[in-house]
VEXNU-351485 format. One record per atom (N, C-alpha, C): residue number from 1; chain; x, y, z. Coordinates in Angstrom, 1 decimal. Last residue first. Layout:
BEGIN
+------+-------+--------+--------+--------+
: resi : chain :      u :      v :      w :
+------+-------+--------+--------+--------+
:  NUM :     A :      X :      Y :      Z :
...
+------+-------+--------+--------+--------+
END
This chain:
BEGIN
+------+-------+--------+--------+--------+
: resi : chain :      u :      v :      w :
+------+-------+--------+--------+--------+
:   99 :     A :   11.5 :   23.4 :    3.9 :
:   99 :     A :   12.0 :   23.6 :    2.4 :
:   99 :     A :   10.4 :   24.1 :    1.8 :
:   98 :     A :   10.3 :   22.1 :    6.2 :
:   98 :     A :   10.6 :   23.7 :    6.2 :
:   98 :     A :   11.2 :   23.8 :    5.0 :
:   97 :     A :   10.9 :   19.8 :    5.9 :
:   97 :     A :    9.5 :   20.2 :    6.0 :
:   97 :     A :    9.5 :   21.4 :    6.1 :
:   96 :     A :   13.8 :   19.3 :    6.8 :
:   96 :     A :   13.3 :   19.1 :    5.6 :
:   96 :     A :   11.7 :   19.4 :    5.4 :
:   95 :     A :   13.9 :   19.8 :    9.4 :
:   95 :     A :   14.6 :   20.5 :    8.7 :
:   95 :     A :   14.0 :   20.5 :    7.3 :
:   94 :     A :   12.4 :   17.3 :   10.5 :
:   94 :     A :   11.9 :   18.6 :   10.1 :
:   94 :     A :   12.0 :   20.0 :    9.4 :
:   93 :     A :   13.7 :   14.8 :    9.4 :
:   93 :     A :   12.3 :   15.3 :    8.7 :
:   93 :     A :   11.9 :   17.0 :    8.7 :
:   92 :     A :   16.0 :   15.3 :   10.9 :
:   92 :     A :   16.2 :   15.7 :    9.5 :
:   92 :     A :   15.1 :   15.8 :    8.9 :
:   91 :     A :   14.7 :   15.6 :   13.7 :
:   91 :     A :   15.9 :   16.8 :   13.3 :
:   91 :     A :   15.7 :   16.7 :   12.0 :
:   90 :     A :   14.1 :   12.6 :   13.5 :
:   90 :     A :   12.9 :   14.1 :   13.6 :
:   90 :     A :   13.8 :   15.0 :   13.3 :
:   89 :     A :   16.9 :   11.4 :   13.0 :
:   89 :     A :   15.5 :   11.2 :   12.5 :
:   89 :     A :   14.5 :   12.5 :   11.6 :
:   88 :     A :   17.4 :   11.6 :   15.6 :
:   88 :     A :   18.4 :   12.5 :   14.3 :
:   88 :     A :   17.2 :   12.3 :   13.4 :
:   87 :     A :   15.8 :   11.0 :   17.3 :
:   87 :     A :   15.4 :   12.2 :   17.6 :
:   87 :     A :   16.6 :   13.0 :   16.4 :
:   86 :     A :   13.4 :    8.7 :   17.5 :
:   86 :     A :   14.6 :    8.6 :   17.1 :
:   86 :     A :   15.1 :   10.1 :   16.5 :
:   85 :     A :   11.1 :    7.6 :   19.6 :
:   85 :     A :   12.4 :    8.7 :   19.7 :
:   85 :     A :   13.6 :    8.3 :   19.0 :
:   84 :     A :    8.5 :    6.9 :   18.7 :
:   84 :     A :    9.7 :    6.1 :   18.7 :
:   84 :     A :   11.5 :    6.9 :   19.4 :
:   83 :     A :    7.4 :    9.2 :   17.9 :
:   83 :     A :    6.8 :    8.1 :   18.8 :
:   83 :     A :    8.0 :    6.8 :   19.2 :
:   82 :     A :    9.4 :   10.1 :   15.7 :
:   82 :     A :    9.0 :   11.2 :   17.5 :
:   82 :     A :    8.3 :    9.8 :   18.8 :
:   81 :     A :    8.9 :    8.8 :   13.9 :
:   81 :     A :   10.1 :    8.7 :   14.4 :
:   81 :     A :    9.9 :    9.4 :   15.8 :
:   80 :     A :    5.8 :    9.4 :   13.7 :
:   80 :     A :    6.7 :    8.2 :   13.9 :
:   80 :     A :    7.6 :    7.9 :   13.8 :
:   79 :     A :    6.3 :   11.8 :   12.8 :
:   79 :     A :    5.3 :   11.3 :   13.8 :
:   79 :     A :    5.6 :   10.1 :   14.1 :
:   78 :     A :    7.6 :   11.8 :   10.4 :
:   78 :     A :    8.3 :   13.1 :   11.5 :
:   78 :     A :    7.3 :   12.5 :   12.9 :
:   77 :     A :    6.1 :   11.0 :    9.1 :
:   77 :     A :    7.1 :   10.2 :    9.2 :
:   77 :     A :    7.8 :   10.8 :   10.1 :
:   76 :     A :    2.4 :   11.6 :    9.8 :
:   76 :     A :    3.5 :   11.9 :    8.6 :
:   76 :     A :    4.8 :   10.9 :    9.2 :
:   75 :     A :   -0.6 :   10.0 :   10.1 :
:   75 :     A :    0.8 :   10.5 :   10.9 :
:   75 :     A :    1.7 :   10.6 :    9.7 :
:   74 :     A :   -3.5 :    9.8 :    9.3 :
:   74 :     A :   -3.2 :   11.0 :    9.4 :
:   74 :     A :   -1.4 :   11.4 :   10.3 :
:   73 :     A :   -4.0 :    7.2 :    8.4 :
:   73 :     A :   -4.2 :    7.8 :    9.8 :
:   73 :     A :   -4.2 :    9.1 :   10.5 :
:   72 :     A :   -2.8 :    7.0 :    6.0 :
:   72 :     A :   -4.2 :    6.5 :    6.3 :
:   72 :     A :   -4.6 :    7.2 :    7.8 :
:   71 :     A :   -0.2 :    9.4 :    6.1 :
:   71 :     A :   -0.6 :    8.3 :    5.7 :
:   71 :     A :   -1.9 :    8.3 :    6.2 :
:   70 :     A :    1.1 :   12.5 :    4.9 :
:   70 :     A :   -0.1 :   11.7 :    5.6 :
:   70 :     A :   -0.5 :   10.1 :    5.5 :
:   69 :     A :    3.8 :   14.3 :    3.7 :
:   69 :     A :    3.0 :   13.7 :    3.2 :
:   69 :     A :    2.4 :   12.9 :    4.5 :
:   68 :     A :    5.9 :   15.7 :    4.2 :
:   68 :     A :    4.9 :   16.4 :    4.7 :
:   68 :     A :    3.4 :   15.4 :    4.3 :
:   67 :     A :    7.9 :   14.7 :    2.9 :
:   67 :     A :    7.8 :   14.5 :    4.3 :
:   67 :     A :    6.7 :   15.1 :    5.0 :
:   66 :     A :    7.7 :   12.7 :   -0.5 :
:   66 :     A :    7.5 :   14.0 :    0.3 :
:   66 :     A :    7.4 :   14.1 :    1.9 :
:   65 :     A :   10.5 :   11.6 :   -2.0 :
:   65 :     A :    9.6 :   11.5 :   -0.7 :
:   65 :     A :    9.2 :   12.8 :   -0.4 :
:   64 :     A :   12.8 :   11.9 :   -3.8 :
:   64 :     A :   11.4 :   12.9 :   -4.1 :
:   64 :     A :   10.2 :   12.3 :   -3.1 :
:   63 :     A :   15.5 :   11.1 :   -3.1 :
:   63 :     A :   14.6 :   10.5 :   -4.5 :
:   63 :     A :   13.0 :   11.6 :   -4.8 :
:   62 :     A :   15.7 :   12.3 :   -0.8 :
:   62 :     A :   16.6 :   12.8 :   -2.2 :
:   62 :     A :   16.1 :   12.7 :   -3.1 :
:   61 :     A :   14.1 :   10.7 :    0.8 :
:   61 :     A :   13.9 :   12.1 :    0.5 :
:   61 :     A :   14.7 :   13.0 :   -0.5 :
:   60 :     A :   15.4 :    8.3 :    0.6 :
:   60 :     A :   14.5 :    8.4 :    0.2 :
:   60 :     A :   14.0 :   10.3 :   -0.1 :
:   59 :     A :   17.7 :    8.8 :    1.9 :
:   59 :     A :   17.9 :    9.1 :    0.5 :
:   59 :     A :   16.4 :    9.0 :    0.1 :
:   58 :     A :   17.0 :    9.9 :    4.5 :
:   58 :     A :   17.6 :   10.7 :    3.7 :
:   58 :     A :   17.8 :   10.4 :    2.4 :
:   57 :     A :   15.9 :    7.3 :    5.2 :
:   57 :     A :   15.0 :    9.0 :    5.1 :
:   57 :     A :   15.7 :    9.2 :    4.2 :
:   56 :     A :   18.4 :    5.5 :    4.9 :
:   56 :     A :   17.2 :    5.3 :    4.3 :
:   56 :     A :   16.5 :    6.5 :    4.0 :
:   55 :     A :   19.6 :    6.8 :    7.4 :
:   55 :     A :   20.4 :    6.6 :    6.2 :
:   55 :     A :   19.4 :    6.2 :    4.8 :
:   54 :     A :   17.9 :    6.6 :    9.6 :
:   54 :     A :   17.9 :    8.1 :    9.3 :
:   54 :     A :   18.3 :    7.8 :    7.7 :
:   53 :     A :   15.6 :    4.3 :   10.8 :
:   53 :     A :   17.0 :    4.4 :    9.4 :
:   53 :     A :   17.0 :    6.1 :    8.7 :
:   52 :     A :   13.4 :    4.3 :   12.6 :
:   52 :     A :   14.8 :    5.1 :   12.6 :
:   52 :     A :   16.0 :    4.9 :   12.0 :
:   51 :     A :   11.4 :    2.9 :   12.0 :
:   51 :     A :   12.2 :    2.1 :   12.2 :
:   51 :     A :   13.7 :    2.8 :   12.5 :
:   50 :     A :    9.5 :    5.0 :   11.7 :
:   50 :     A :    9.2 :    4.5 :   12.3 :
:   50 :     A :   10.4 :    3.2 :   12.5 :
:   49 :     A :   11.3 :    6.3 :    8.5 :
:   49 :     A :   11.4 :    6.6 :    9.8 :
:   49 :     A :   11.0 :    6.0 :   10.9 :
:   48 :     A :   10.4 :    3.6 :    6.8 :
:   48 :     A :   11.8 :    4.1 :    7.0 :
:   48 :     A :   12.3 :    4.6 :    8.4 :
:   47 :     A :    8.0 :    4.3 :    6.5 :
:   47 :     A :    8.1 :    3.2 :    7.1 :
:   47 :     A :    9.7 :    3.4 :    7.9 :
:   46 :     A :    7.6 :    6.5 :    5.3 :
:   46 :     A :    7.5 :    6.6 :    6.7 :
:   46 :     A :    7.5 :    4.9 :    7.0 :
:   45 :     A :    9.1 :    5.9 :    3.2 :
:   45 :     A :    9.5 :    7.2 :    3.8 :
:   45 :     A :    9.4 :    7.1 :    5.4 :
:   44 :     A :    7.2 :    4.3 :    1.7 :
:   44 :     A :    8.6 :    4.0 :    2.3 :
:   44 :     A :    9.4 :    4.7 :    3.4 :
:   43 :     A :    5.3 :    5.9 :    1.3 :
:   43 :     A :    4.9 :    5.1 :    2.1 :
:   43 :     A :    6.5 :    4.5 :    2.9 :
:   42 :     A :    6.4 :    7.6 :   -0.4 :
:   42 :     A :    6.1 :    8.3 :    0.8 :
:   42 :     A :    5.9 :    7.1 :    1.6 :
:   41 :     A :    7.1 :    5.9 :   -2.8 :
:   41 :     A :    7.6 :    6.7 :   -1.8 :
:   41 :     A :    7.8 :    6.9 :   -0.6 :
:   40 :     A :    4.3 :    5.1 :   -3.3 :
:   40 :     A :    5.5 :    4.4 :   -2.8 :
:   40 :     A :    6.4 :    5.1 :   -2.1 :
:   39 :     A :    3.3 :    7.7 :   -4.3 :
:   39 :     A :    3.1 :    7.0 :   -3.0 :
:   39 :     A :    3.8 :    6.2 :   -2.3 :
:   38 :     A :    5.1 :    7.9 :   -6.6 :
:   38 :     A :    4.9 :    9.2 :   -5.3 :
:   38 :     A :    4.5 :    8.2 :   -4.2 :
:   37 :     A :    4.5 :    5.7 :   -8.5 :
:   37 :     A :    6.0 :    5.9 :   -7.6 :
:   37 :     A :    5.9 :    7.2 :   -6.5 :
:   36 :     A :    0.7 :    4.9 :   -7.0 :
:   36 :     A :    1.9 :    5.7 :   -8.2 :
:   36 :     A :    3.0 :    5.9 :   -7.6 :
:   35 :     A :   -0.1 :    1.5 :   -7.3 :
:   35 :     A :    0.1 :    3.2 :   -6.4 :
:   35 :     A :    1.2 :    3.9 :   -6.9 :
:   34 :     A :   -2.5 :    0.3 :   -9.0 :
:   34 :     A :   -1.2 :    0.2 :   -8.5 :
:   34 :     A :   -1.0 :    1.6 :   -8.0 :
:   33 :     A :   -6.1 :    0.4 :   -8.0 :
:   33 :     A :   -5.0 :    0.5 :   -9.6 :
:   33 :     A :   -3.6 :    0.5 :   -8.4 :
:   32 :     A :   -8.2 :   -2.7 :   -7.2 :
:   32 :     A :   -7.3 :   -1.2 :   -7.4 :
:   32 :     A :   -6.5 :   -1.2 :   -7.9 :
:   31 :     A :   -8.6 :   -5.4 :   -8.5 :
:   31 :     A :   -9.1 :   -4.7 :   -8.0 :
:   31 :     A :   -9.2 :   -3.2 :   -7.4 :
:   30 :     A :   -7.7 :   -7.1 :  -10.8 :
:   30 :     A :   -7.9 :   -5.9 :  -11.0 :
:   30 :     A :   -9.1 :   -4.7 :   -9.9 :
:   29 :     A :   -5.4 :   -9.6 :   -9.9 :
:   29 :     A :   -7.1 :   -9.3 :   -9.6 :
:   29 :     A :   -7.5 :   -7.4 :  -10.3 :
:   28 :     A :   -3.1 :  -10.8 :  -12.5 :
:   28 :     A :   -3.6 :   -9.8 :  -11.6 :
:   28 :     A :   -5.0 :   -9.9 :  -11.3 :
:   27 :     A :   -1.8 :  -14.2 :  -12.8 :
:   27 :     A :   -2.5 :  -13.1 :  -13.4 :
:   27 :     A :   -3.2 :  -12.2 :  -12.1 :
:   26 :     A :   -0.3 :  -15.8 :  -12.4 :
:   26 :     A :    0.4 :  -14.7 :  -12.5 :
:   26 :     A :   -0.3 :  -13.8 :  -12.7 :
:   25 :     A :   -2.2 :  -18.9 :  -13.3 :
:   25 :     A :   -1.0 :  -18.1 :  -12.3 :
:   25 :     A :   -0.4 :  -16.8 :  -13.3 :
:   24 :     A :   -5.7 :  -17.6 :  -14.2 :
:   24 :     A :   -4.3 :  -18.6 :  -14.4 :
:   24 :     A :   -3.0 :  -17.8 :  -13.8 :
:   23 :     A :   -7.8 :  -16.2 :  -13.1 :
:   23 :     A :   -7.8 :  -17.8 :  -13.3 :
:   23 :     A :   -6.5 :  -18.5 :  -14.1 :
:   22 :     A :   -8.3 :  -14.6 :  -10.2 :
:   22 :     A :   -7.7 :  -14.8 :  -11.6 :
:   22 :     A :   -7.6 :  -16.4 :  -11.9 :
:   21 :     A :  -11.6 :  -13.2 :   -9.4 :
:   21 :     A :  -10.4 :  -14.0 :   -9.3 :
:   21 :     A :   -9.8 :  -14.3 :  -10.0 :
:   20 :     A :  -13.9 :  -11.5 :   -9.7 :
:   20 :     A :  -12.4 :  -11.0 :   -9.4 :
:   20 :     A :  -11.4 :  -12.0 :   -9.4 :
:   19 :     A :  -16.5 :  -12.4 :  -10.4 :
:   19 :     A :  -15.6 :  -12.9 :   -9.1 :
:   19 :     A :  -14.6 :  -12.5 :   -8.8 :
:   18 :     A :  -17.2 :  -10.9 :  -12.8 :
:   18 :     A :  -17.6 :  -10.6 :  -11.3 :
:   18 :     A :  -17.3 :  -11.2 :   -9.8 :
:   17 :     A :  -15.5 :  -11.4 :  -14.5 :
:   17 :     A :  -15.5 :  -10.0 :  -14.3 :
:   17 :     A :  -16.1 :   -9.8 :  -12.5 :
:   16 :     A :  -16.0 :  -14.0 :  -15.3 :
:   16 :     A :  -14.7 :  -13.6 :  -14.6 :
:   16 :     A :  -14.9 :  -12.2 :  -13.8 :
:   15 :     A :  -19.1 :  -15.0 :  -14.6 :
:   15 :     A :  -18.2 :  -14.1 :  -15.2 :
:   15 :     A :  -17.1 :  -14.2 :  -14.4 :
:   14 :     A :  -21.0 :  -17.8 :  -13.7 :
:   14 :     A :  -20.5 :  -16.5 :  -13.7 :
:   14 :     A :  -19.6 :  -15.8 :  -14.3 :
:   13 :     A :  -24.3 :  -19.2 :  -14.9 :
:   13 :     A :  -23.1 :  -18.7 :  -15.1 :
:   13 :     A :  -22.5 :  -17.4 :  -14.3 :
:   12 :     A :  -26.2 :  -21.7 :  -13.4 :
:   12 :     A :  -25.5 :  -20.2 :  -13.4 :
:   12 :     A :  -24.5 :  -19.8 :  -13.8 :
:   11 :     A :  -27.7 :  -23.9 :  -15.1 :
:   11 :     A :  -26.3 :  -24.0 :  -14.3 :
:   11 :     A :  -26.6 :  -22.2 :  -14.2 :
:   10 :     A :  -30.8 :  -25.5 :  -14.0 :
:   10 :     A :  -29.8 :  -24.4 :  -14.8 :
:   10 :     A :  -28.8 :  -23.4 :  -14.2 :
:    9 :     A :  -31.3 :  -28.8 :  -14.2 :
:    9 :     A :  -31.0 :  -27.8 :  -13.5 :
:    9 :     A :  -30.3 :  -26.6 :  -13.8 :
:    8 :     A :  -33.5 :  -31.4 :  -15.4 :
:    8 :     A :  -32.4 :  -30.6 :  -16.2 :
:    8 :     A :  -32.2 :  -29.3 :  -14.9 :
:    7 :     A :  -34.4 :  -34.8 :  -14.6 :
:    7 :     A :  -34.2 :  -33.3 :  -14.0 :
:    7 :     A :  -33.2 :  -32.3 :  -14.4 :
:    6 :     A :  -35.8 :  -37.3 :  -16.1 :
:    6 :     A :  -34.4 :  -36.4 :  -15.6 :
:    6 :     A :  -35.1 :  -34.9 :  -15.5 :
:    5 :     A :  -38.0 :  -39.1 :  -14.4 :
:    5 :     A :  -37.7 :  -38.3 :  -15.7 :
:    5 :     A :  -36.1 :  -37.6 :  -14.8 :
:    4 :     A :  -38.1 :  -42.0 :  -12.9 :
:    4 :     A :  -38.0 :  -40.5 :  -12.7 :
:    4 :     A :  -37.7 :  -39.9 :  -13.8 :
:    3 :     A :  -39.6 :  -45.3 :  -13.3 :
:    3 :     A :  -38.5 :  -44.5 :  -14.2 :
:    3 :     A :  -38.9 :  -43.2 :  -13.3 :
:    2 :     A :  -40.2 :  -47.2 :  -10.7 :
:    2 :     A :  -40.9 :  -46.4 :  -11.7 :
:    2 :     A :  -39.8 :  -45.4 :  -11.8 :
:    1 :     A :  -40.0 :  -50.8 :  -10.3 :
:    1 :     A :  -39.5 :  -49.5 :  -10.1 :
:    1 :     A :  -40.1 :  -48.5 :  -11.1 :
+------+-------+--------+--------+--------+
END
């Protein structure tokens, strides 16, 4: 038999930085920054309405929901309570968009 020399292969290194993945439980991906309590809000807002929990709007909107605010698609929460006909709902978004 005839000896093969070893074959040294050069490992690649990668970075944490460039995989994104976290490498011990709990730890965050830092891939977008957290959404500021405004967003949250709003986002709650219109989830709230599309489910026609007037009792939810309304306090969400006490807390500082904006109702005039847009999601990704461009529907406010007054748009998805309408698509849904929850029509105490649309009464209180709209009242409230006129402040």
């Amino acid at each position: 038999m005839v000896a093969m020399p070893a074959i040294r292969k050069k490992s690649a290194t990668i970075r944490k930085s460039e995989t994104q993945m976290p490498t011990t439980p709990g730890e965050r991906m830092p891939l977008s920054e957290e959404p500021s309590t405004q967003e949250q809000l709003n986002k709650r807002l219109i989830s709230a309405a599309n489910t026609g929990m007037l009792s939810k709007v309304q306090k969400l909107v006490d807390d500082g929901a904006d109702p005039n605010h847009k999601n990704s698609v461009g529907m406010r929460a007054v748009d998805c309570a309408r698509i849904h006909d929850y029509y105490r709902v649309v009464e209180f978004l709209e009242k409230e968009m006129k402040k």
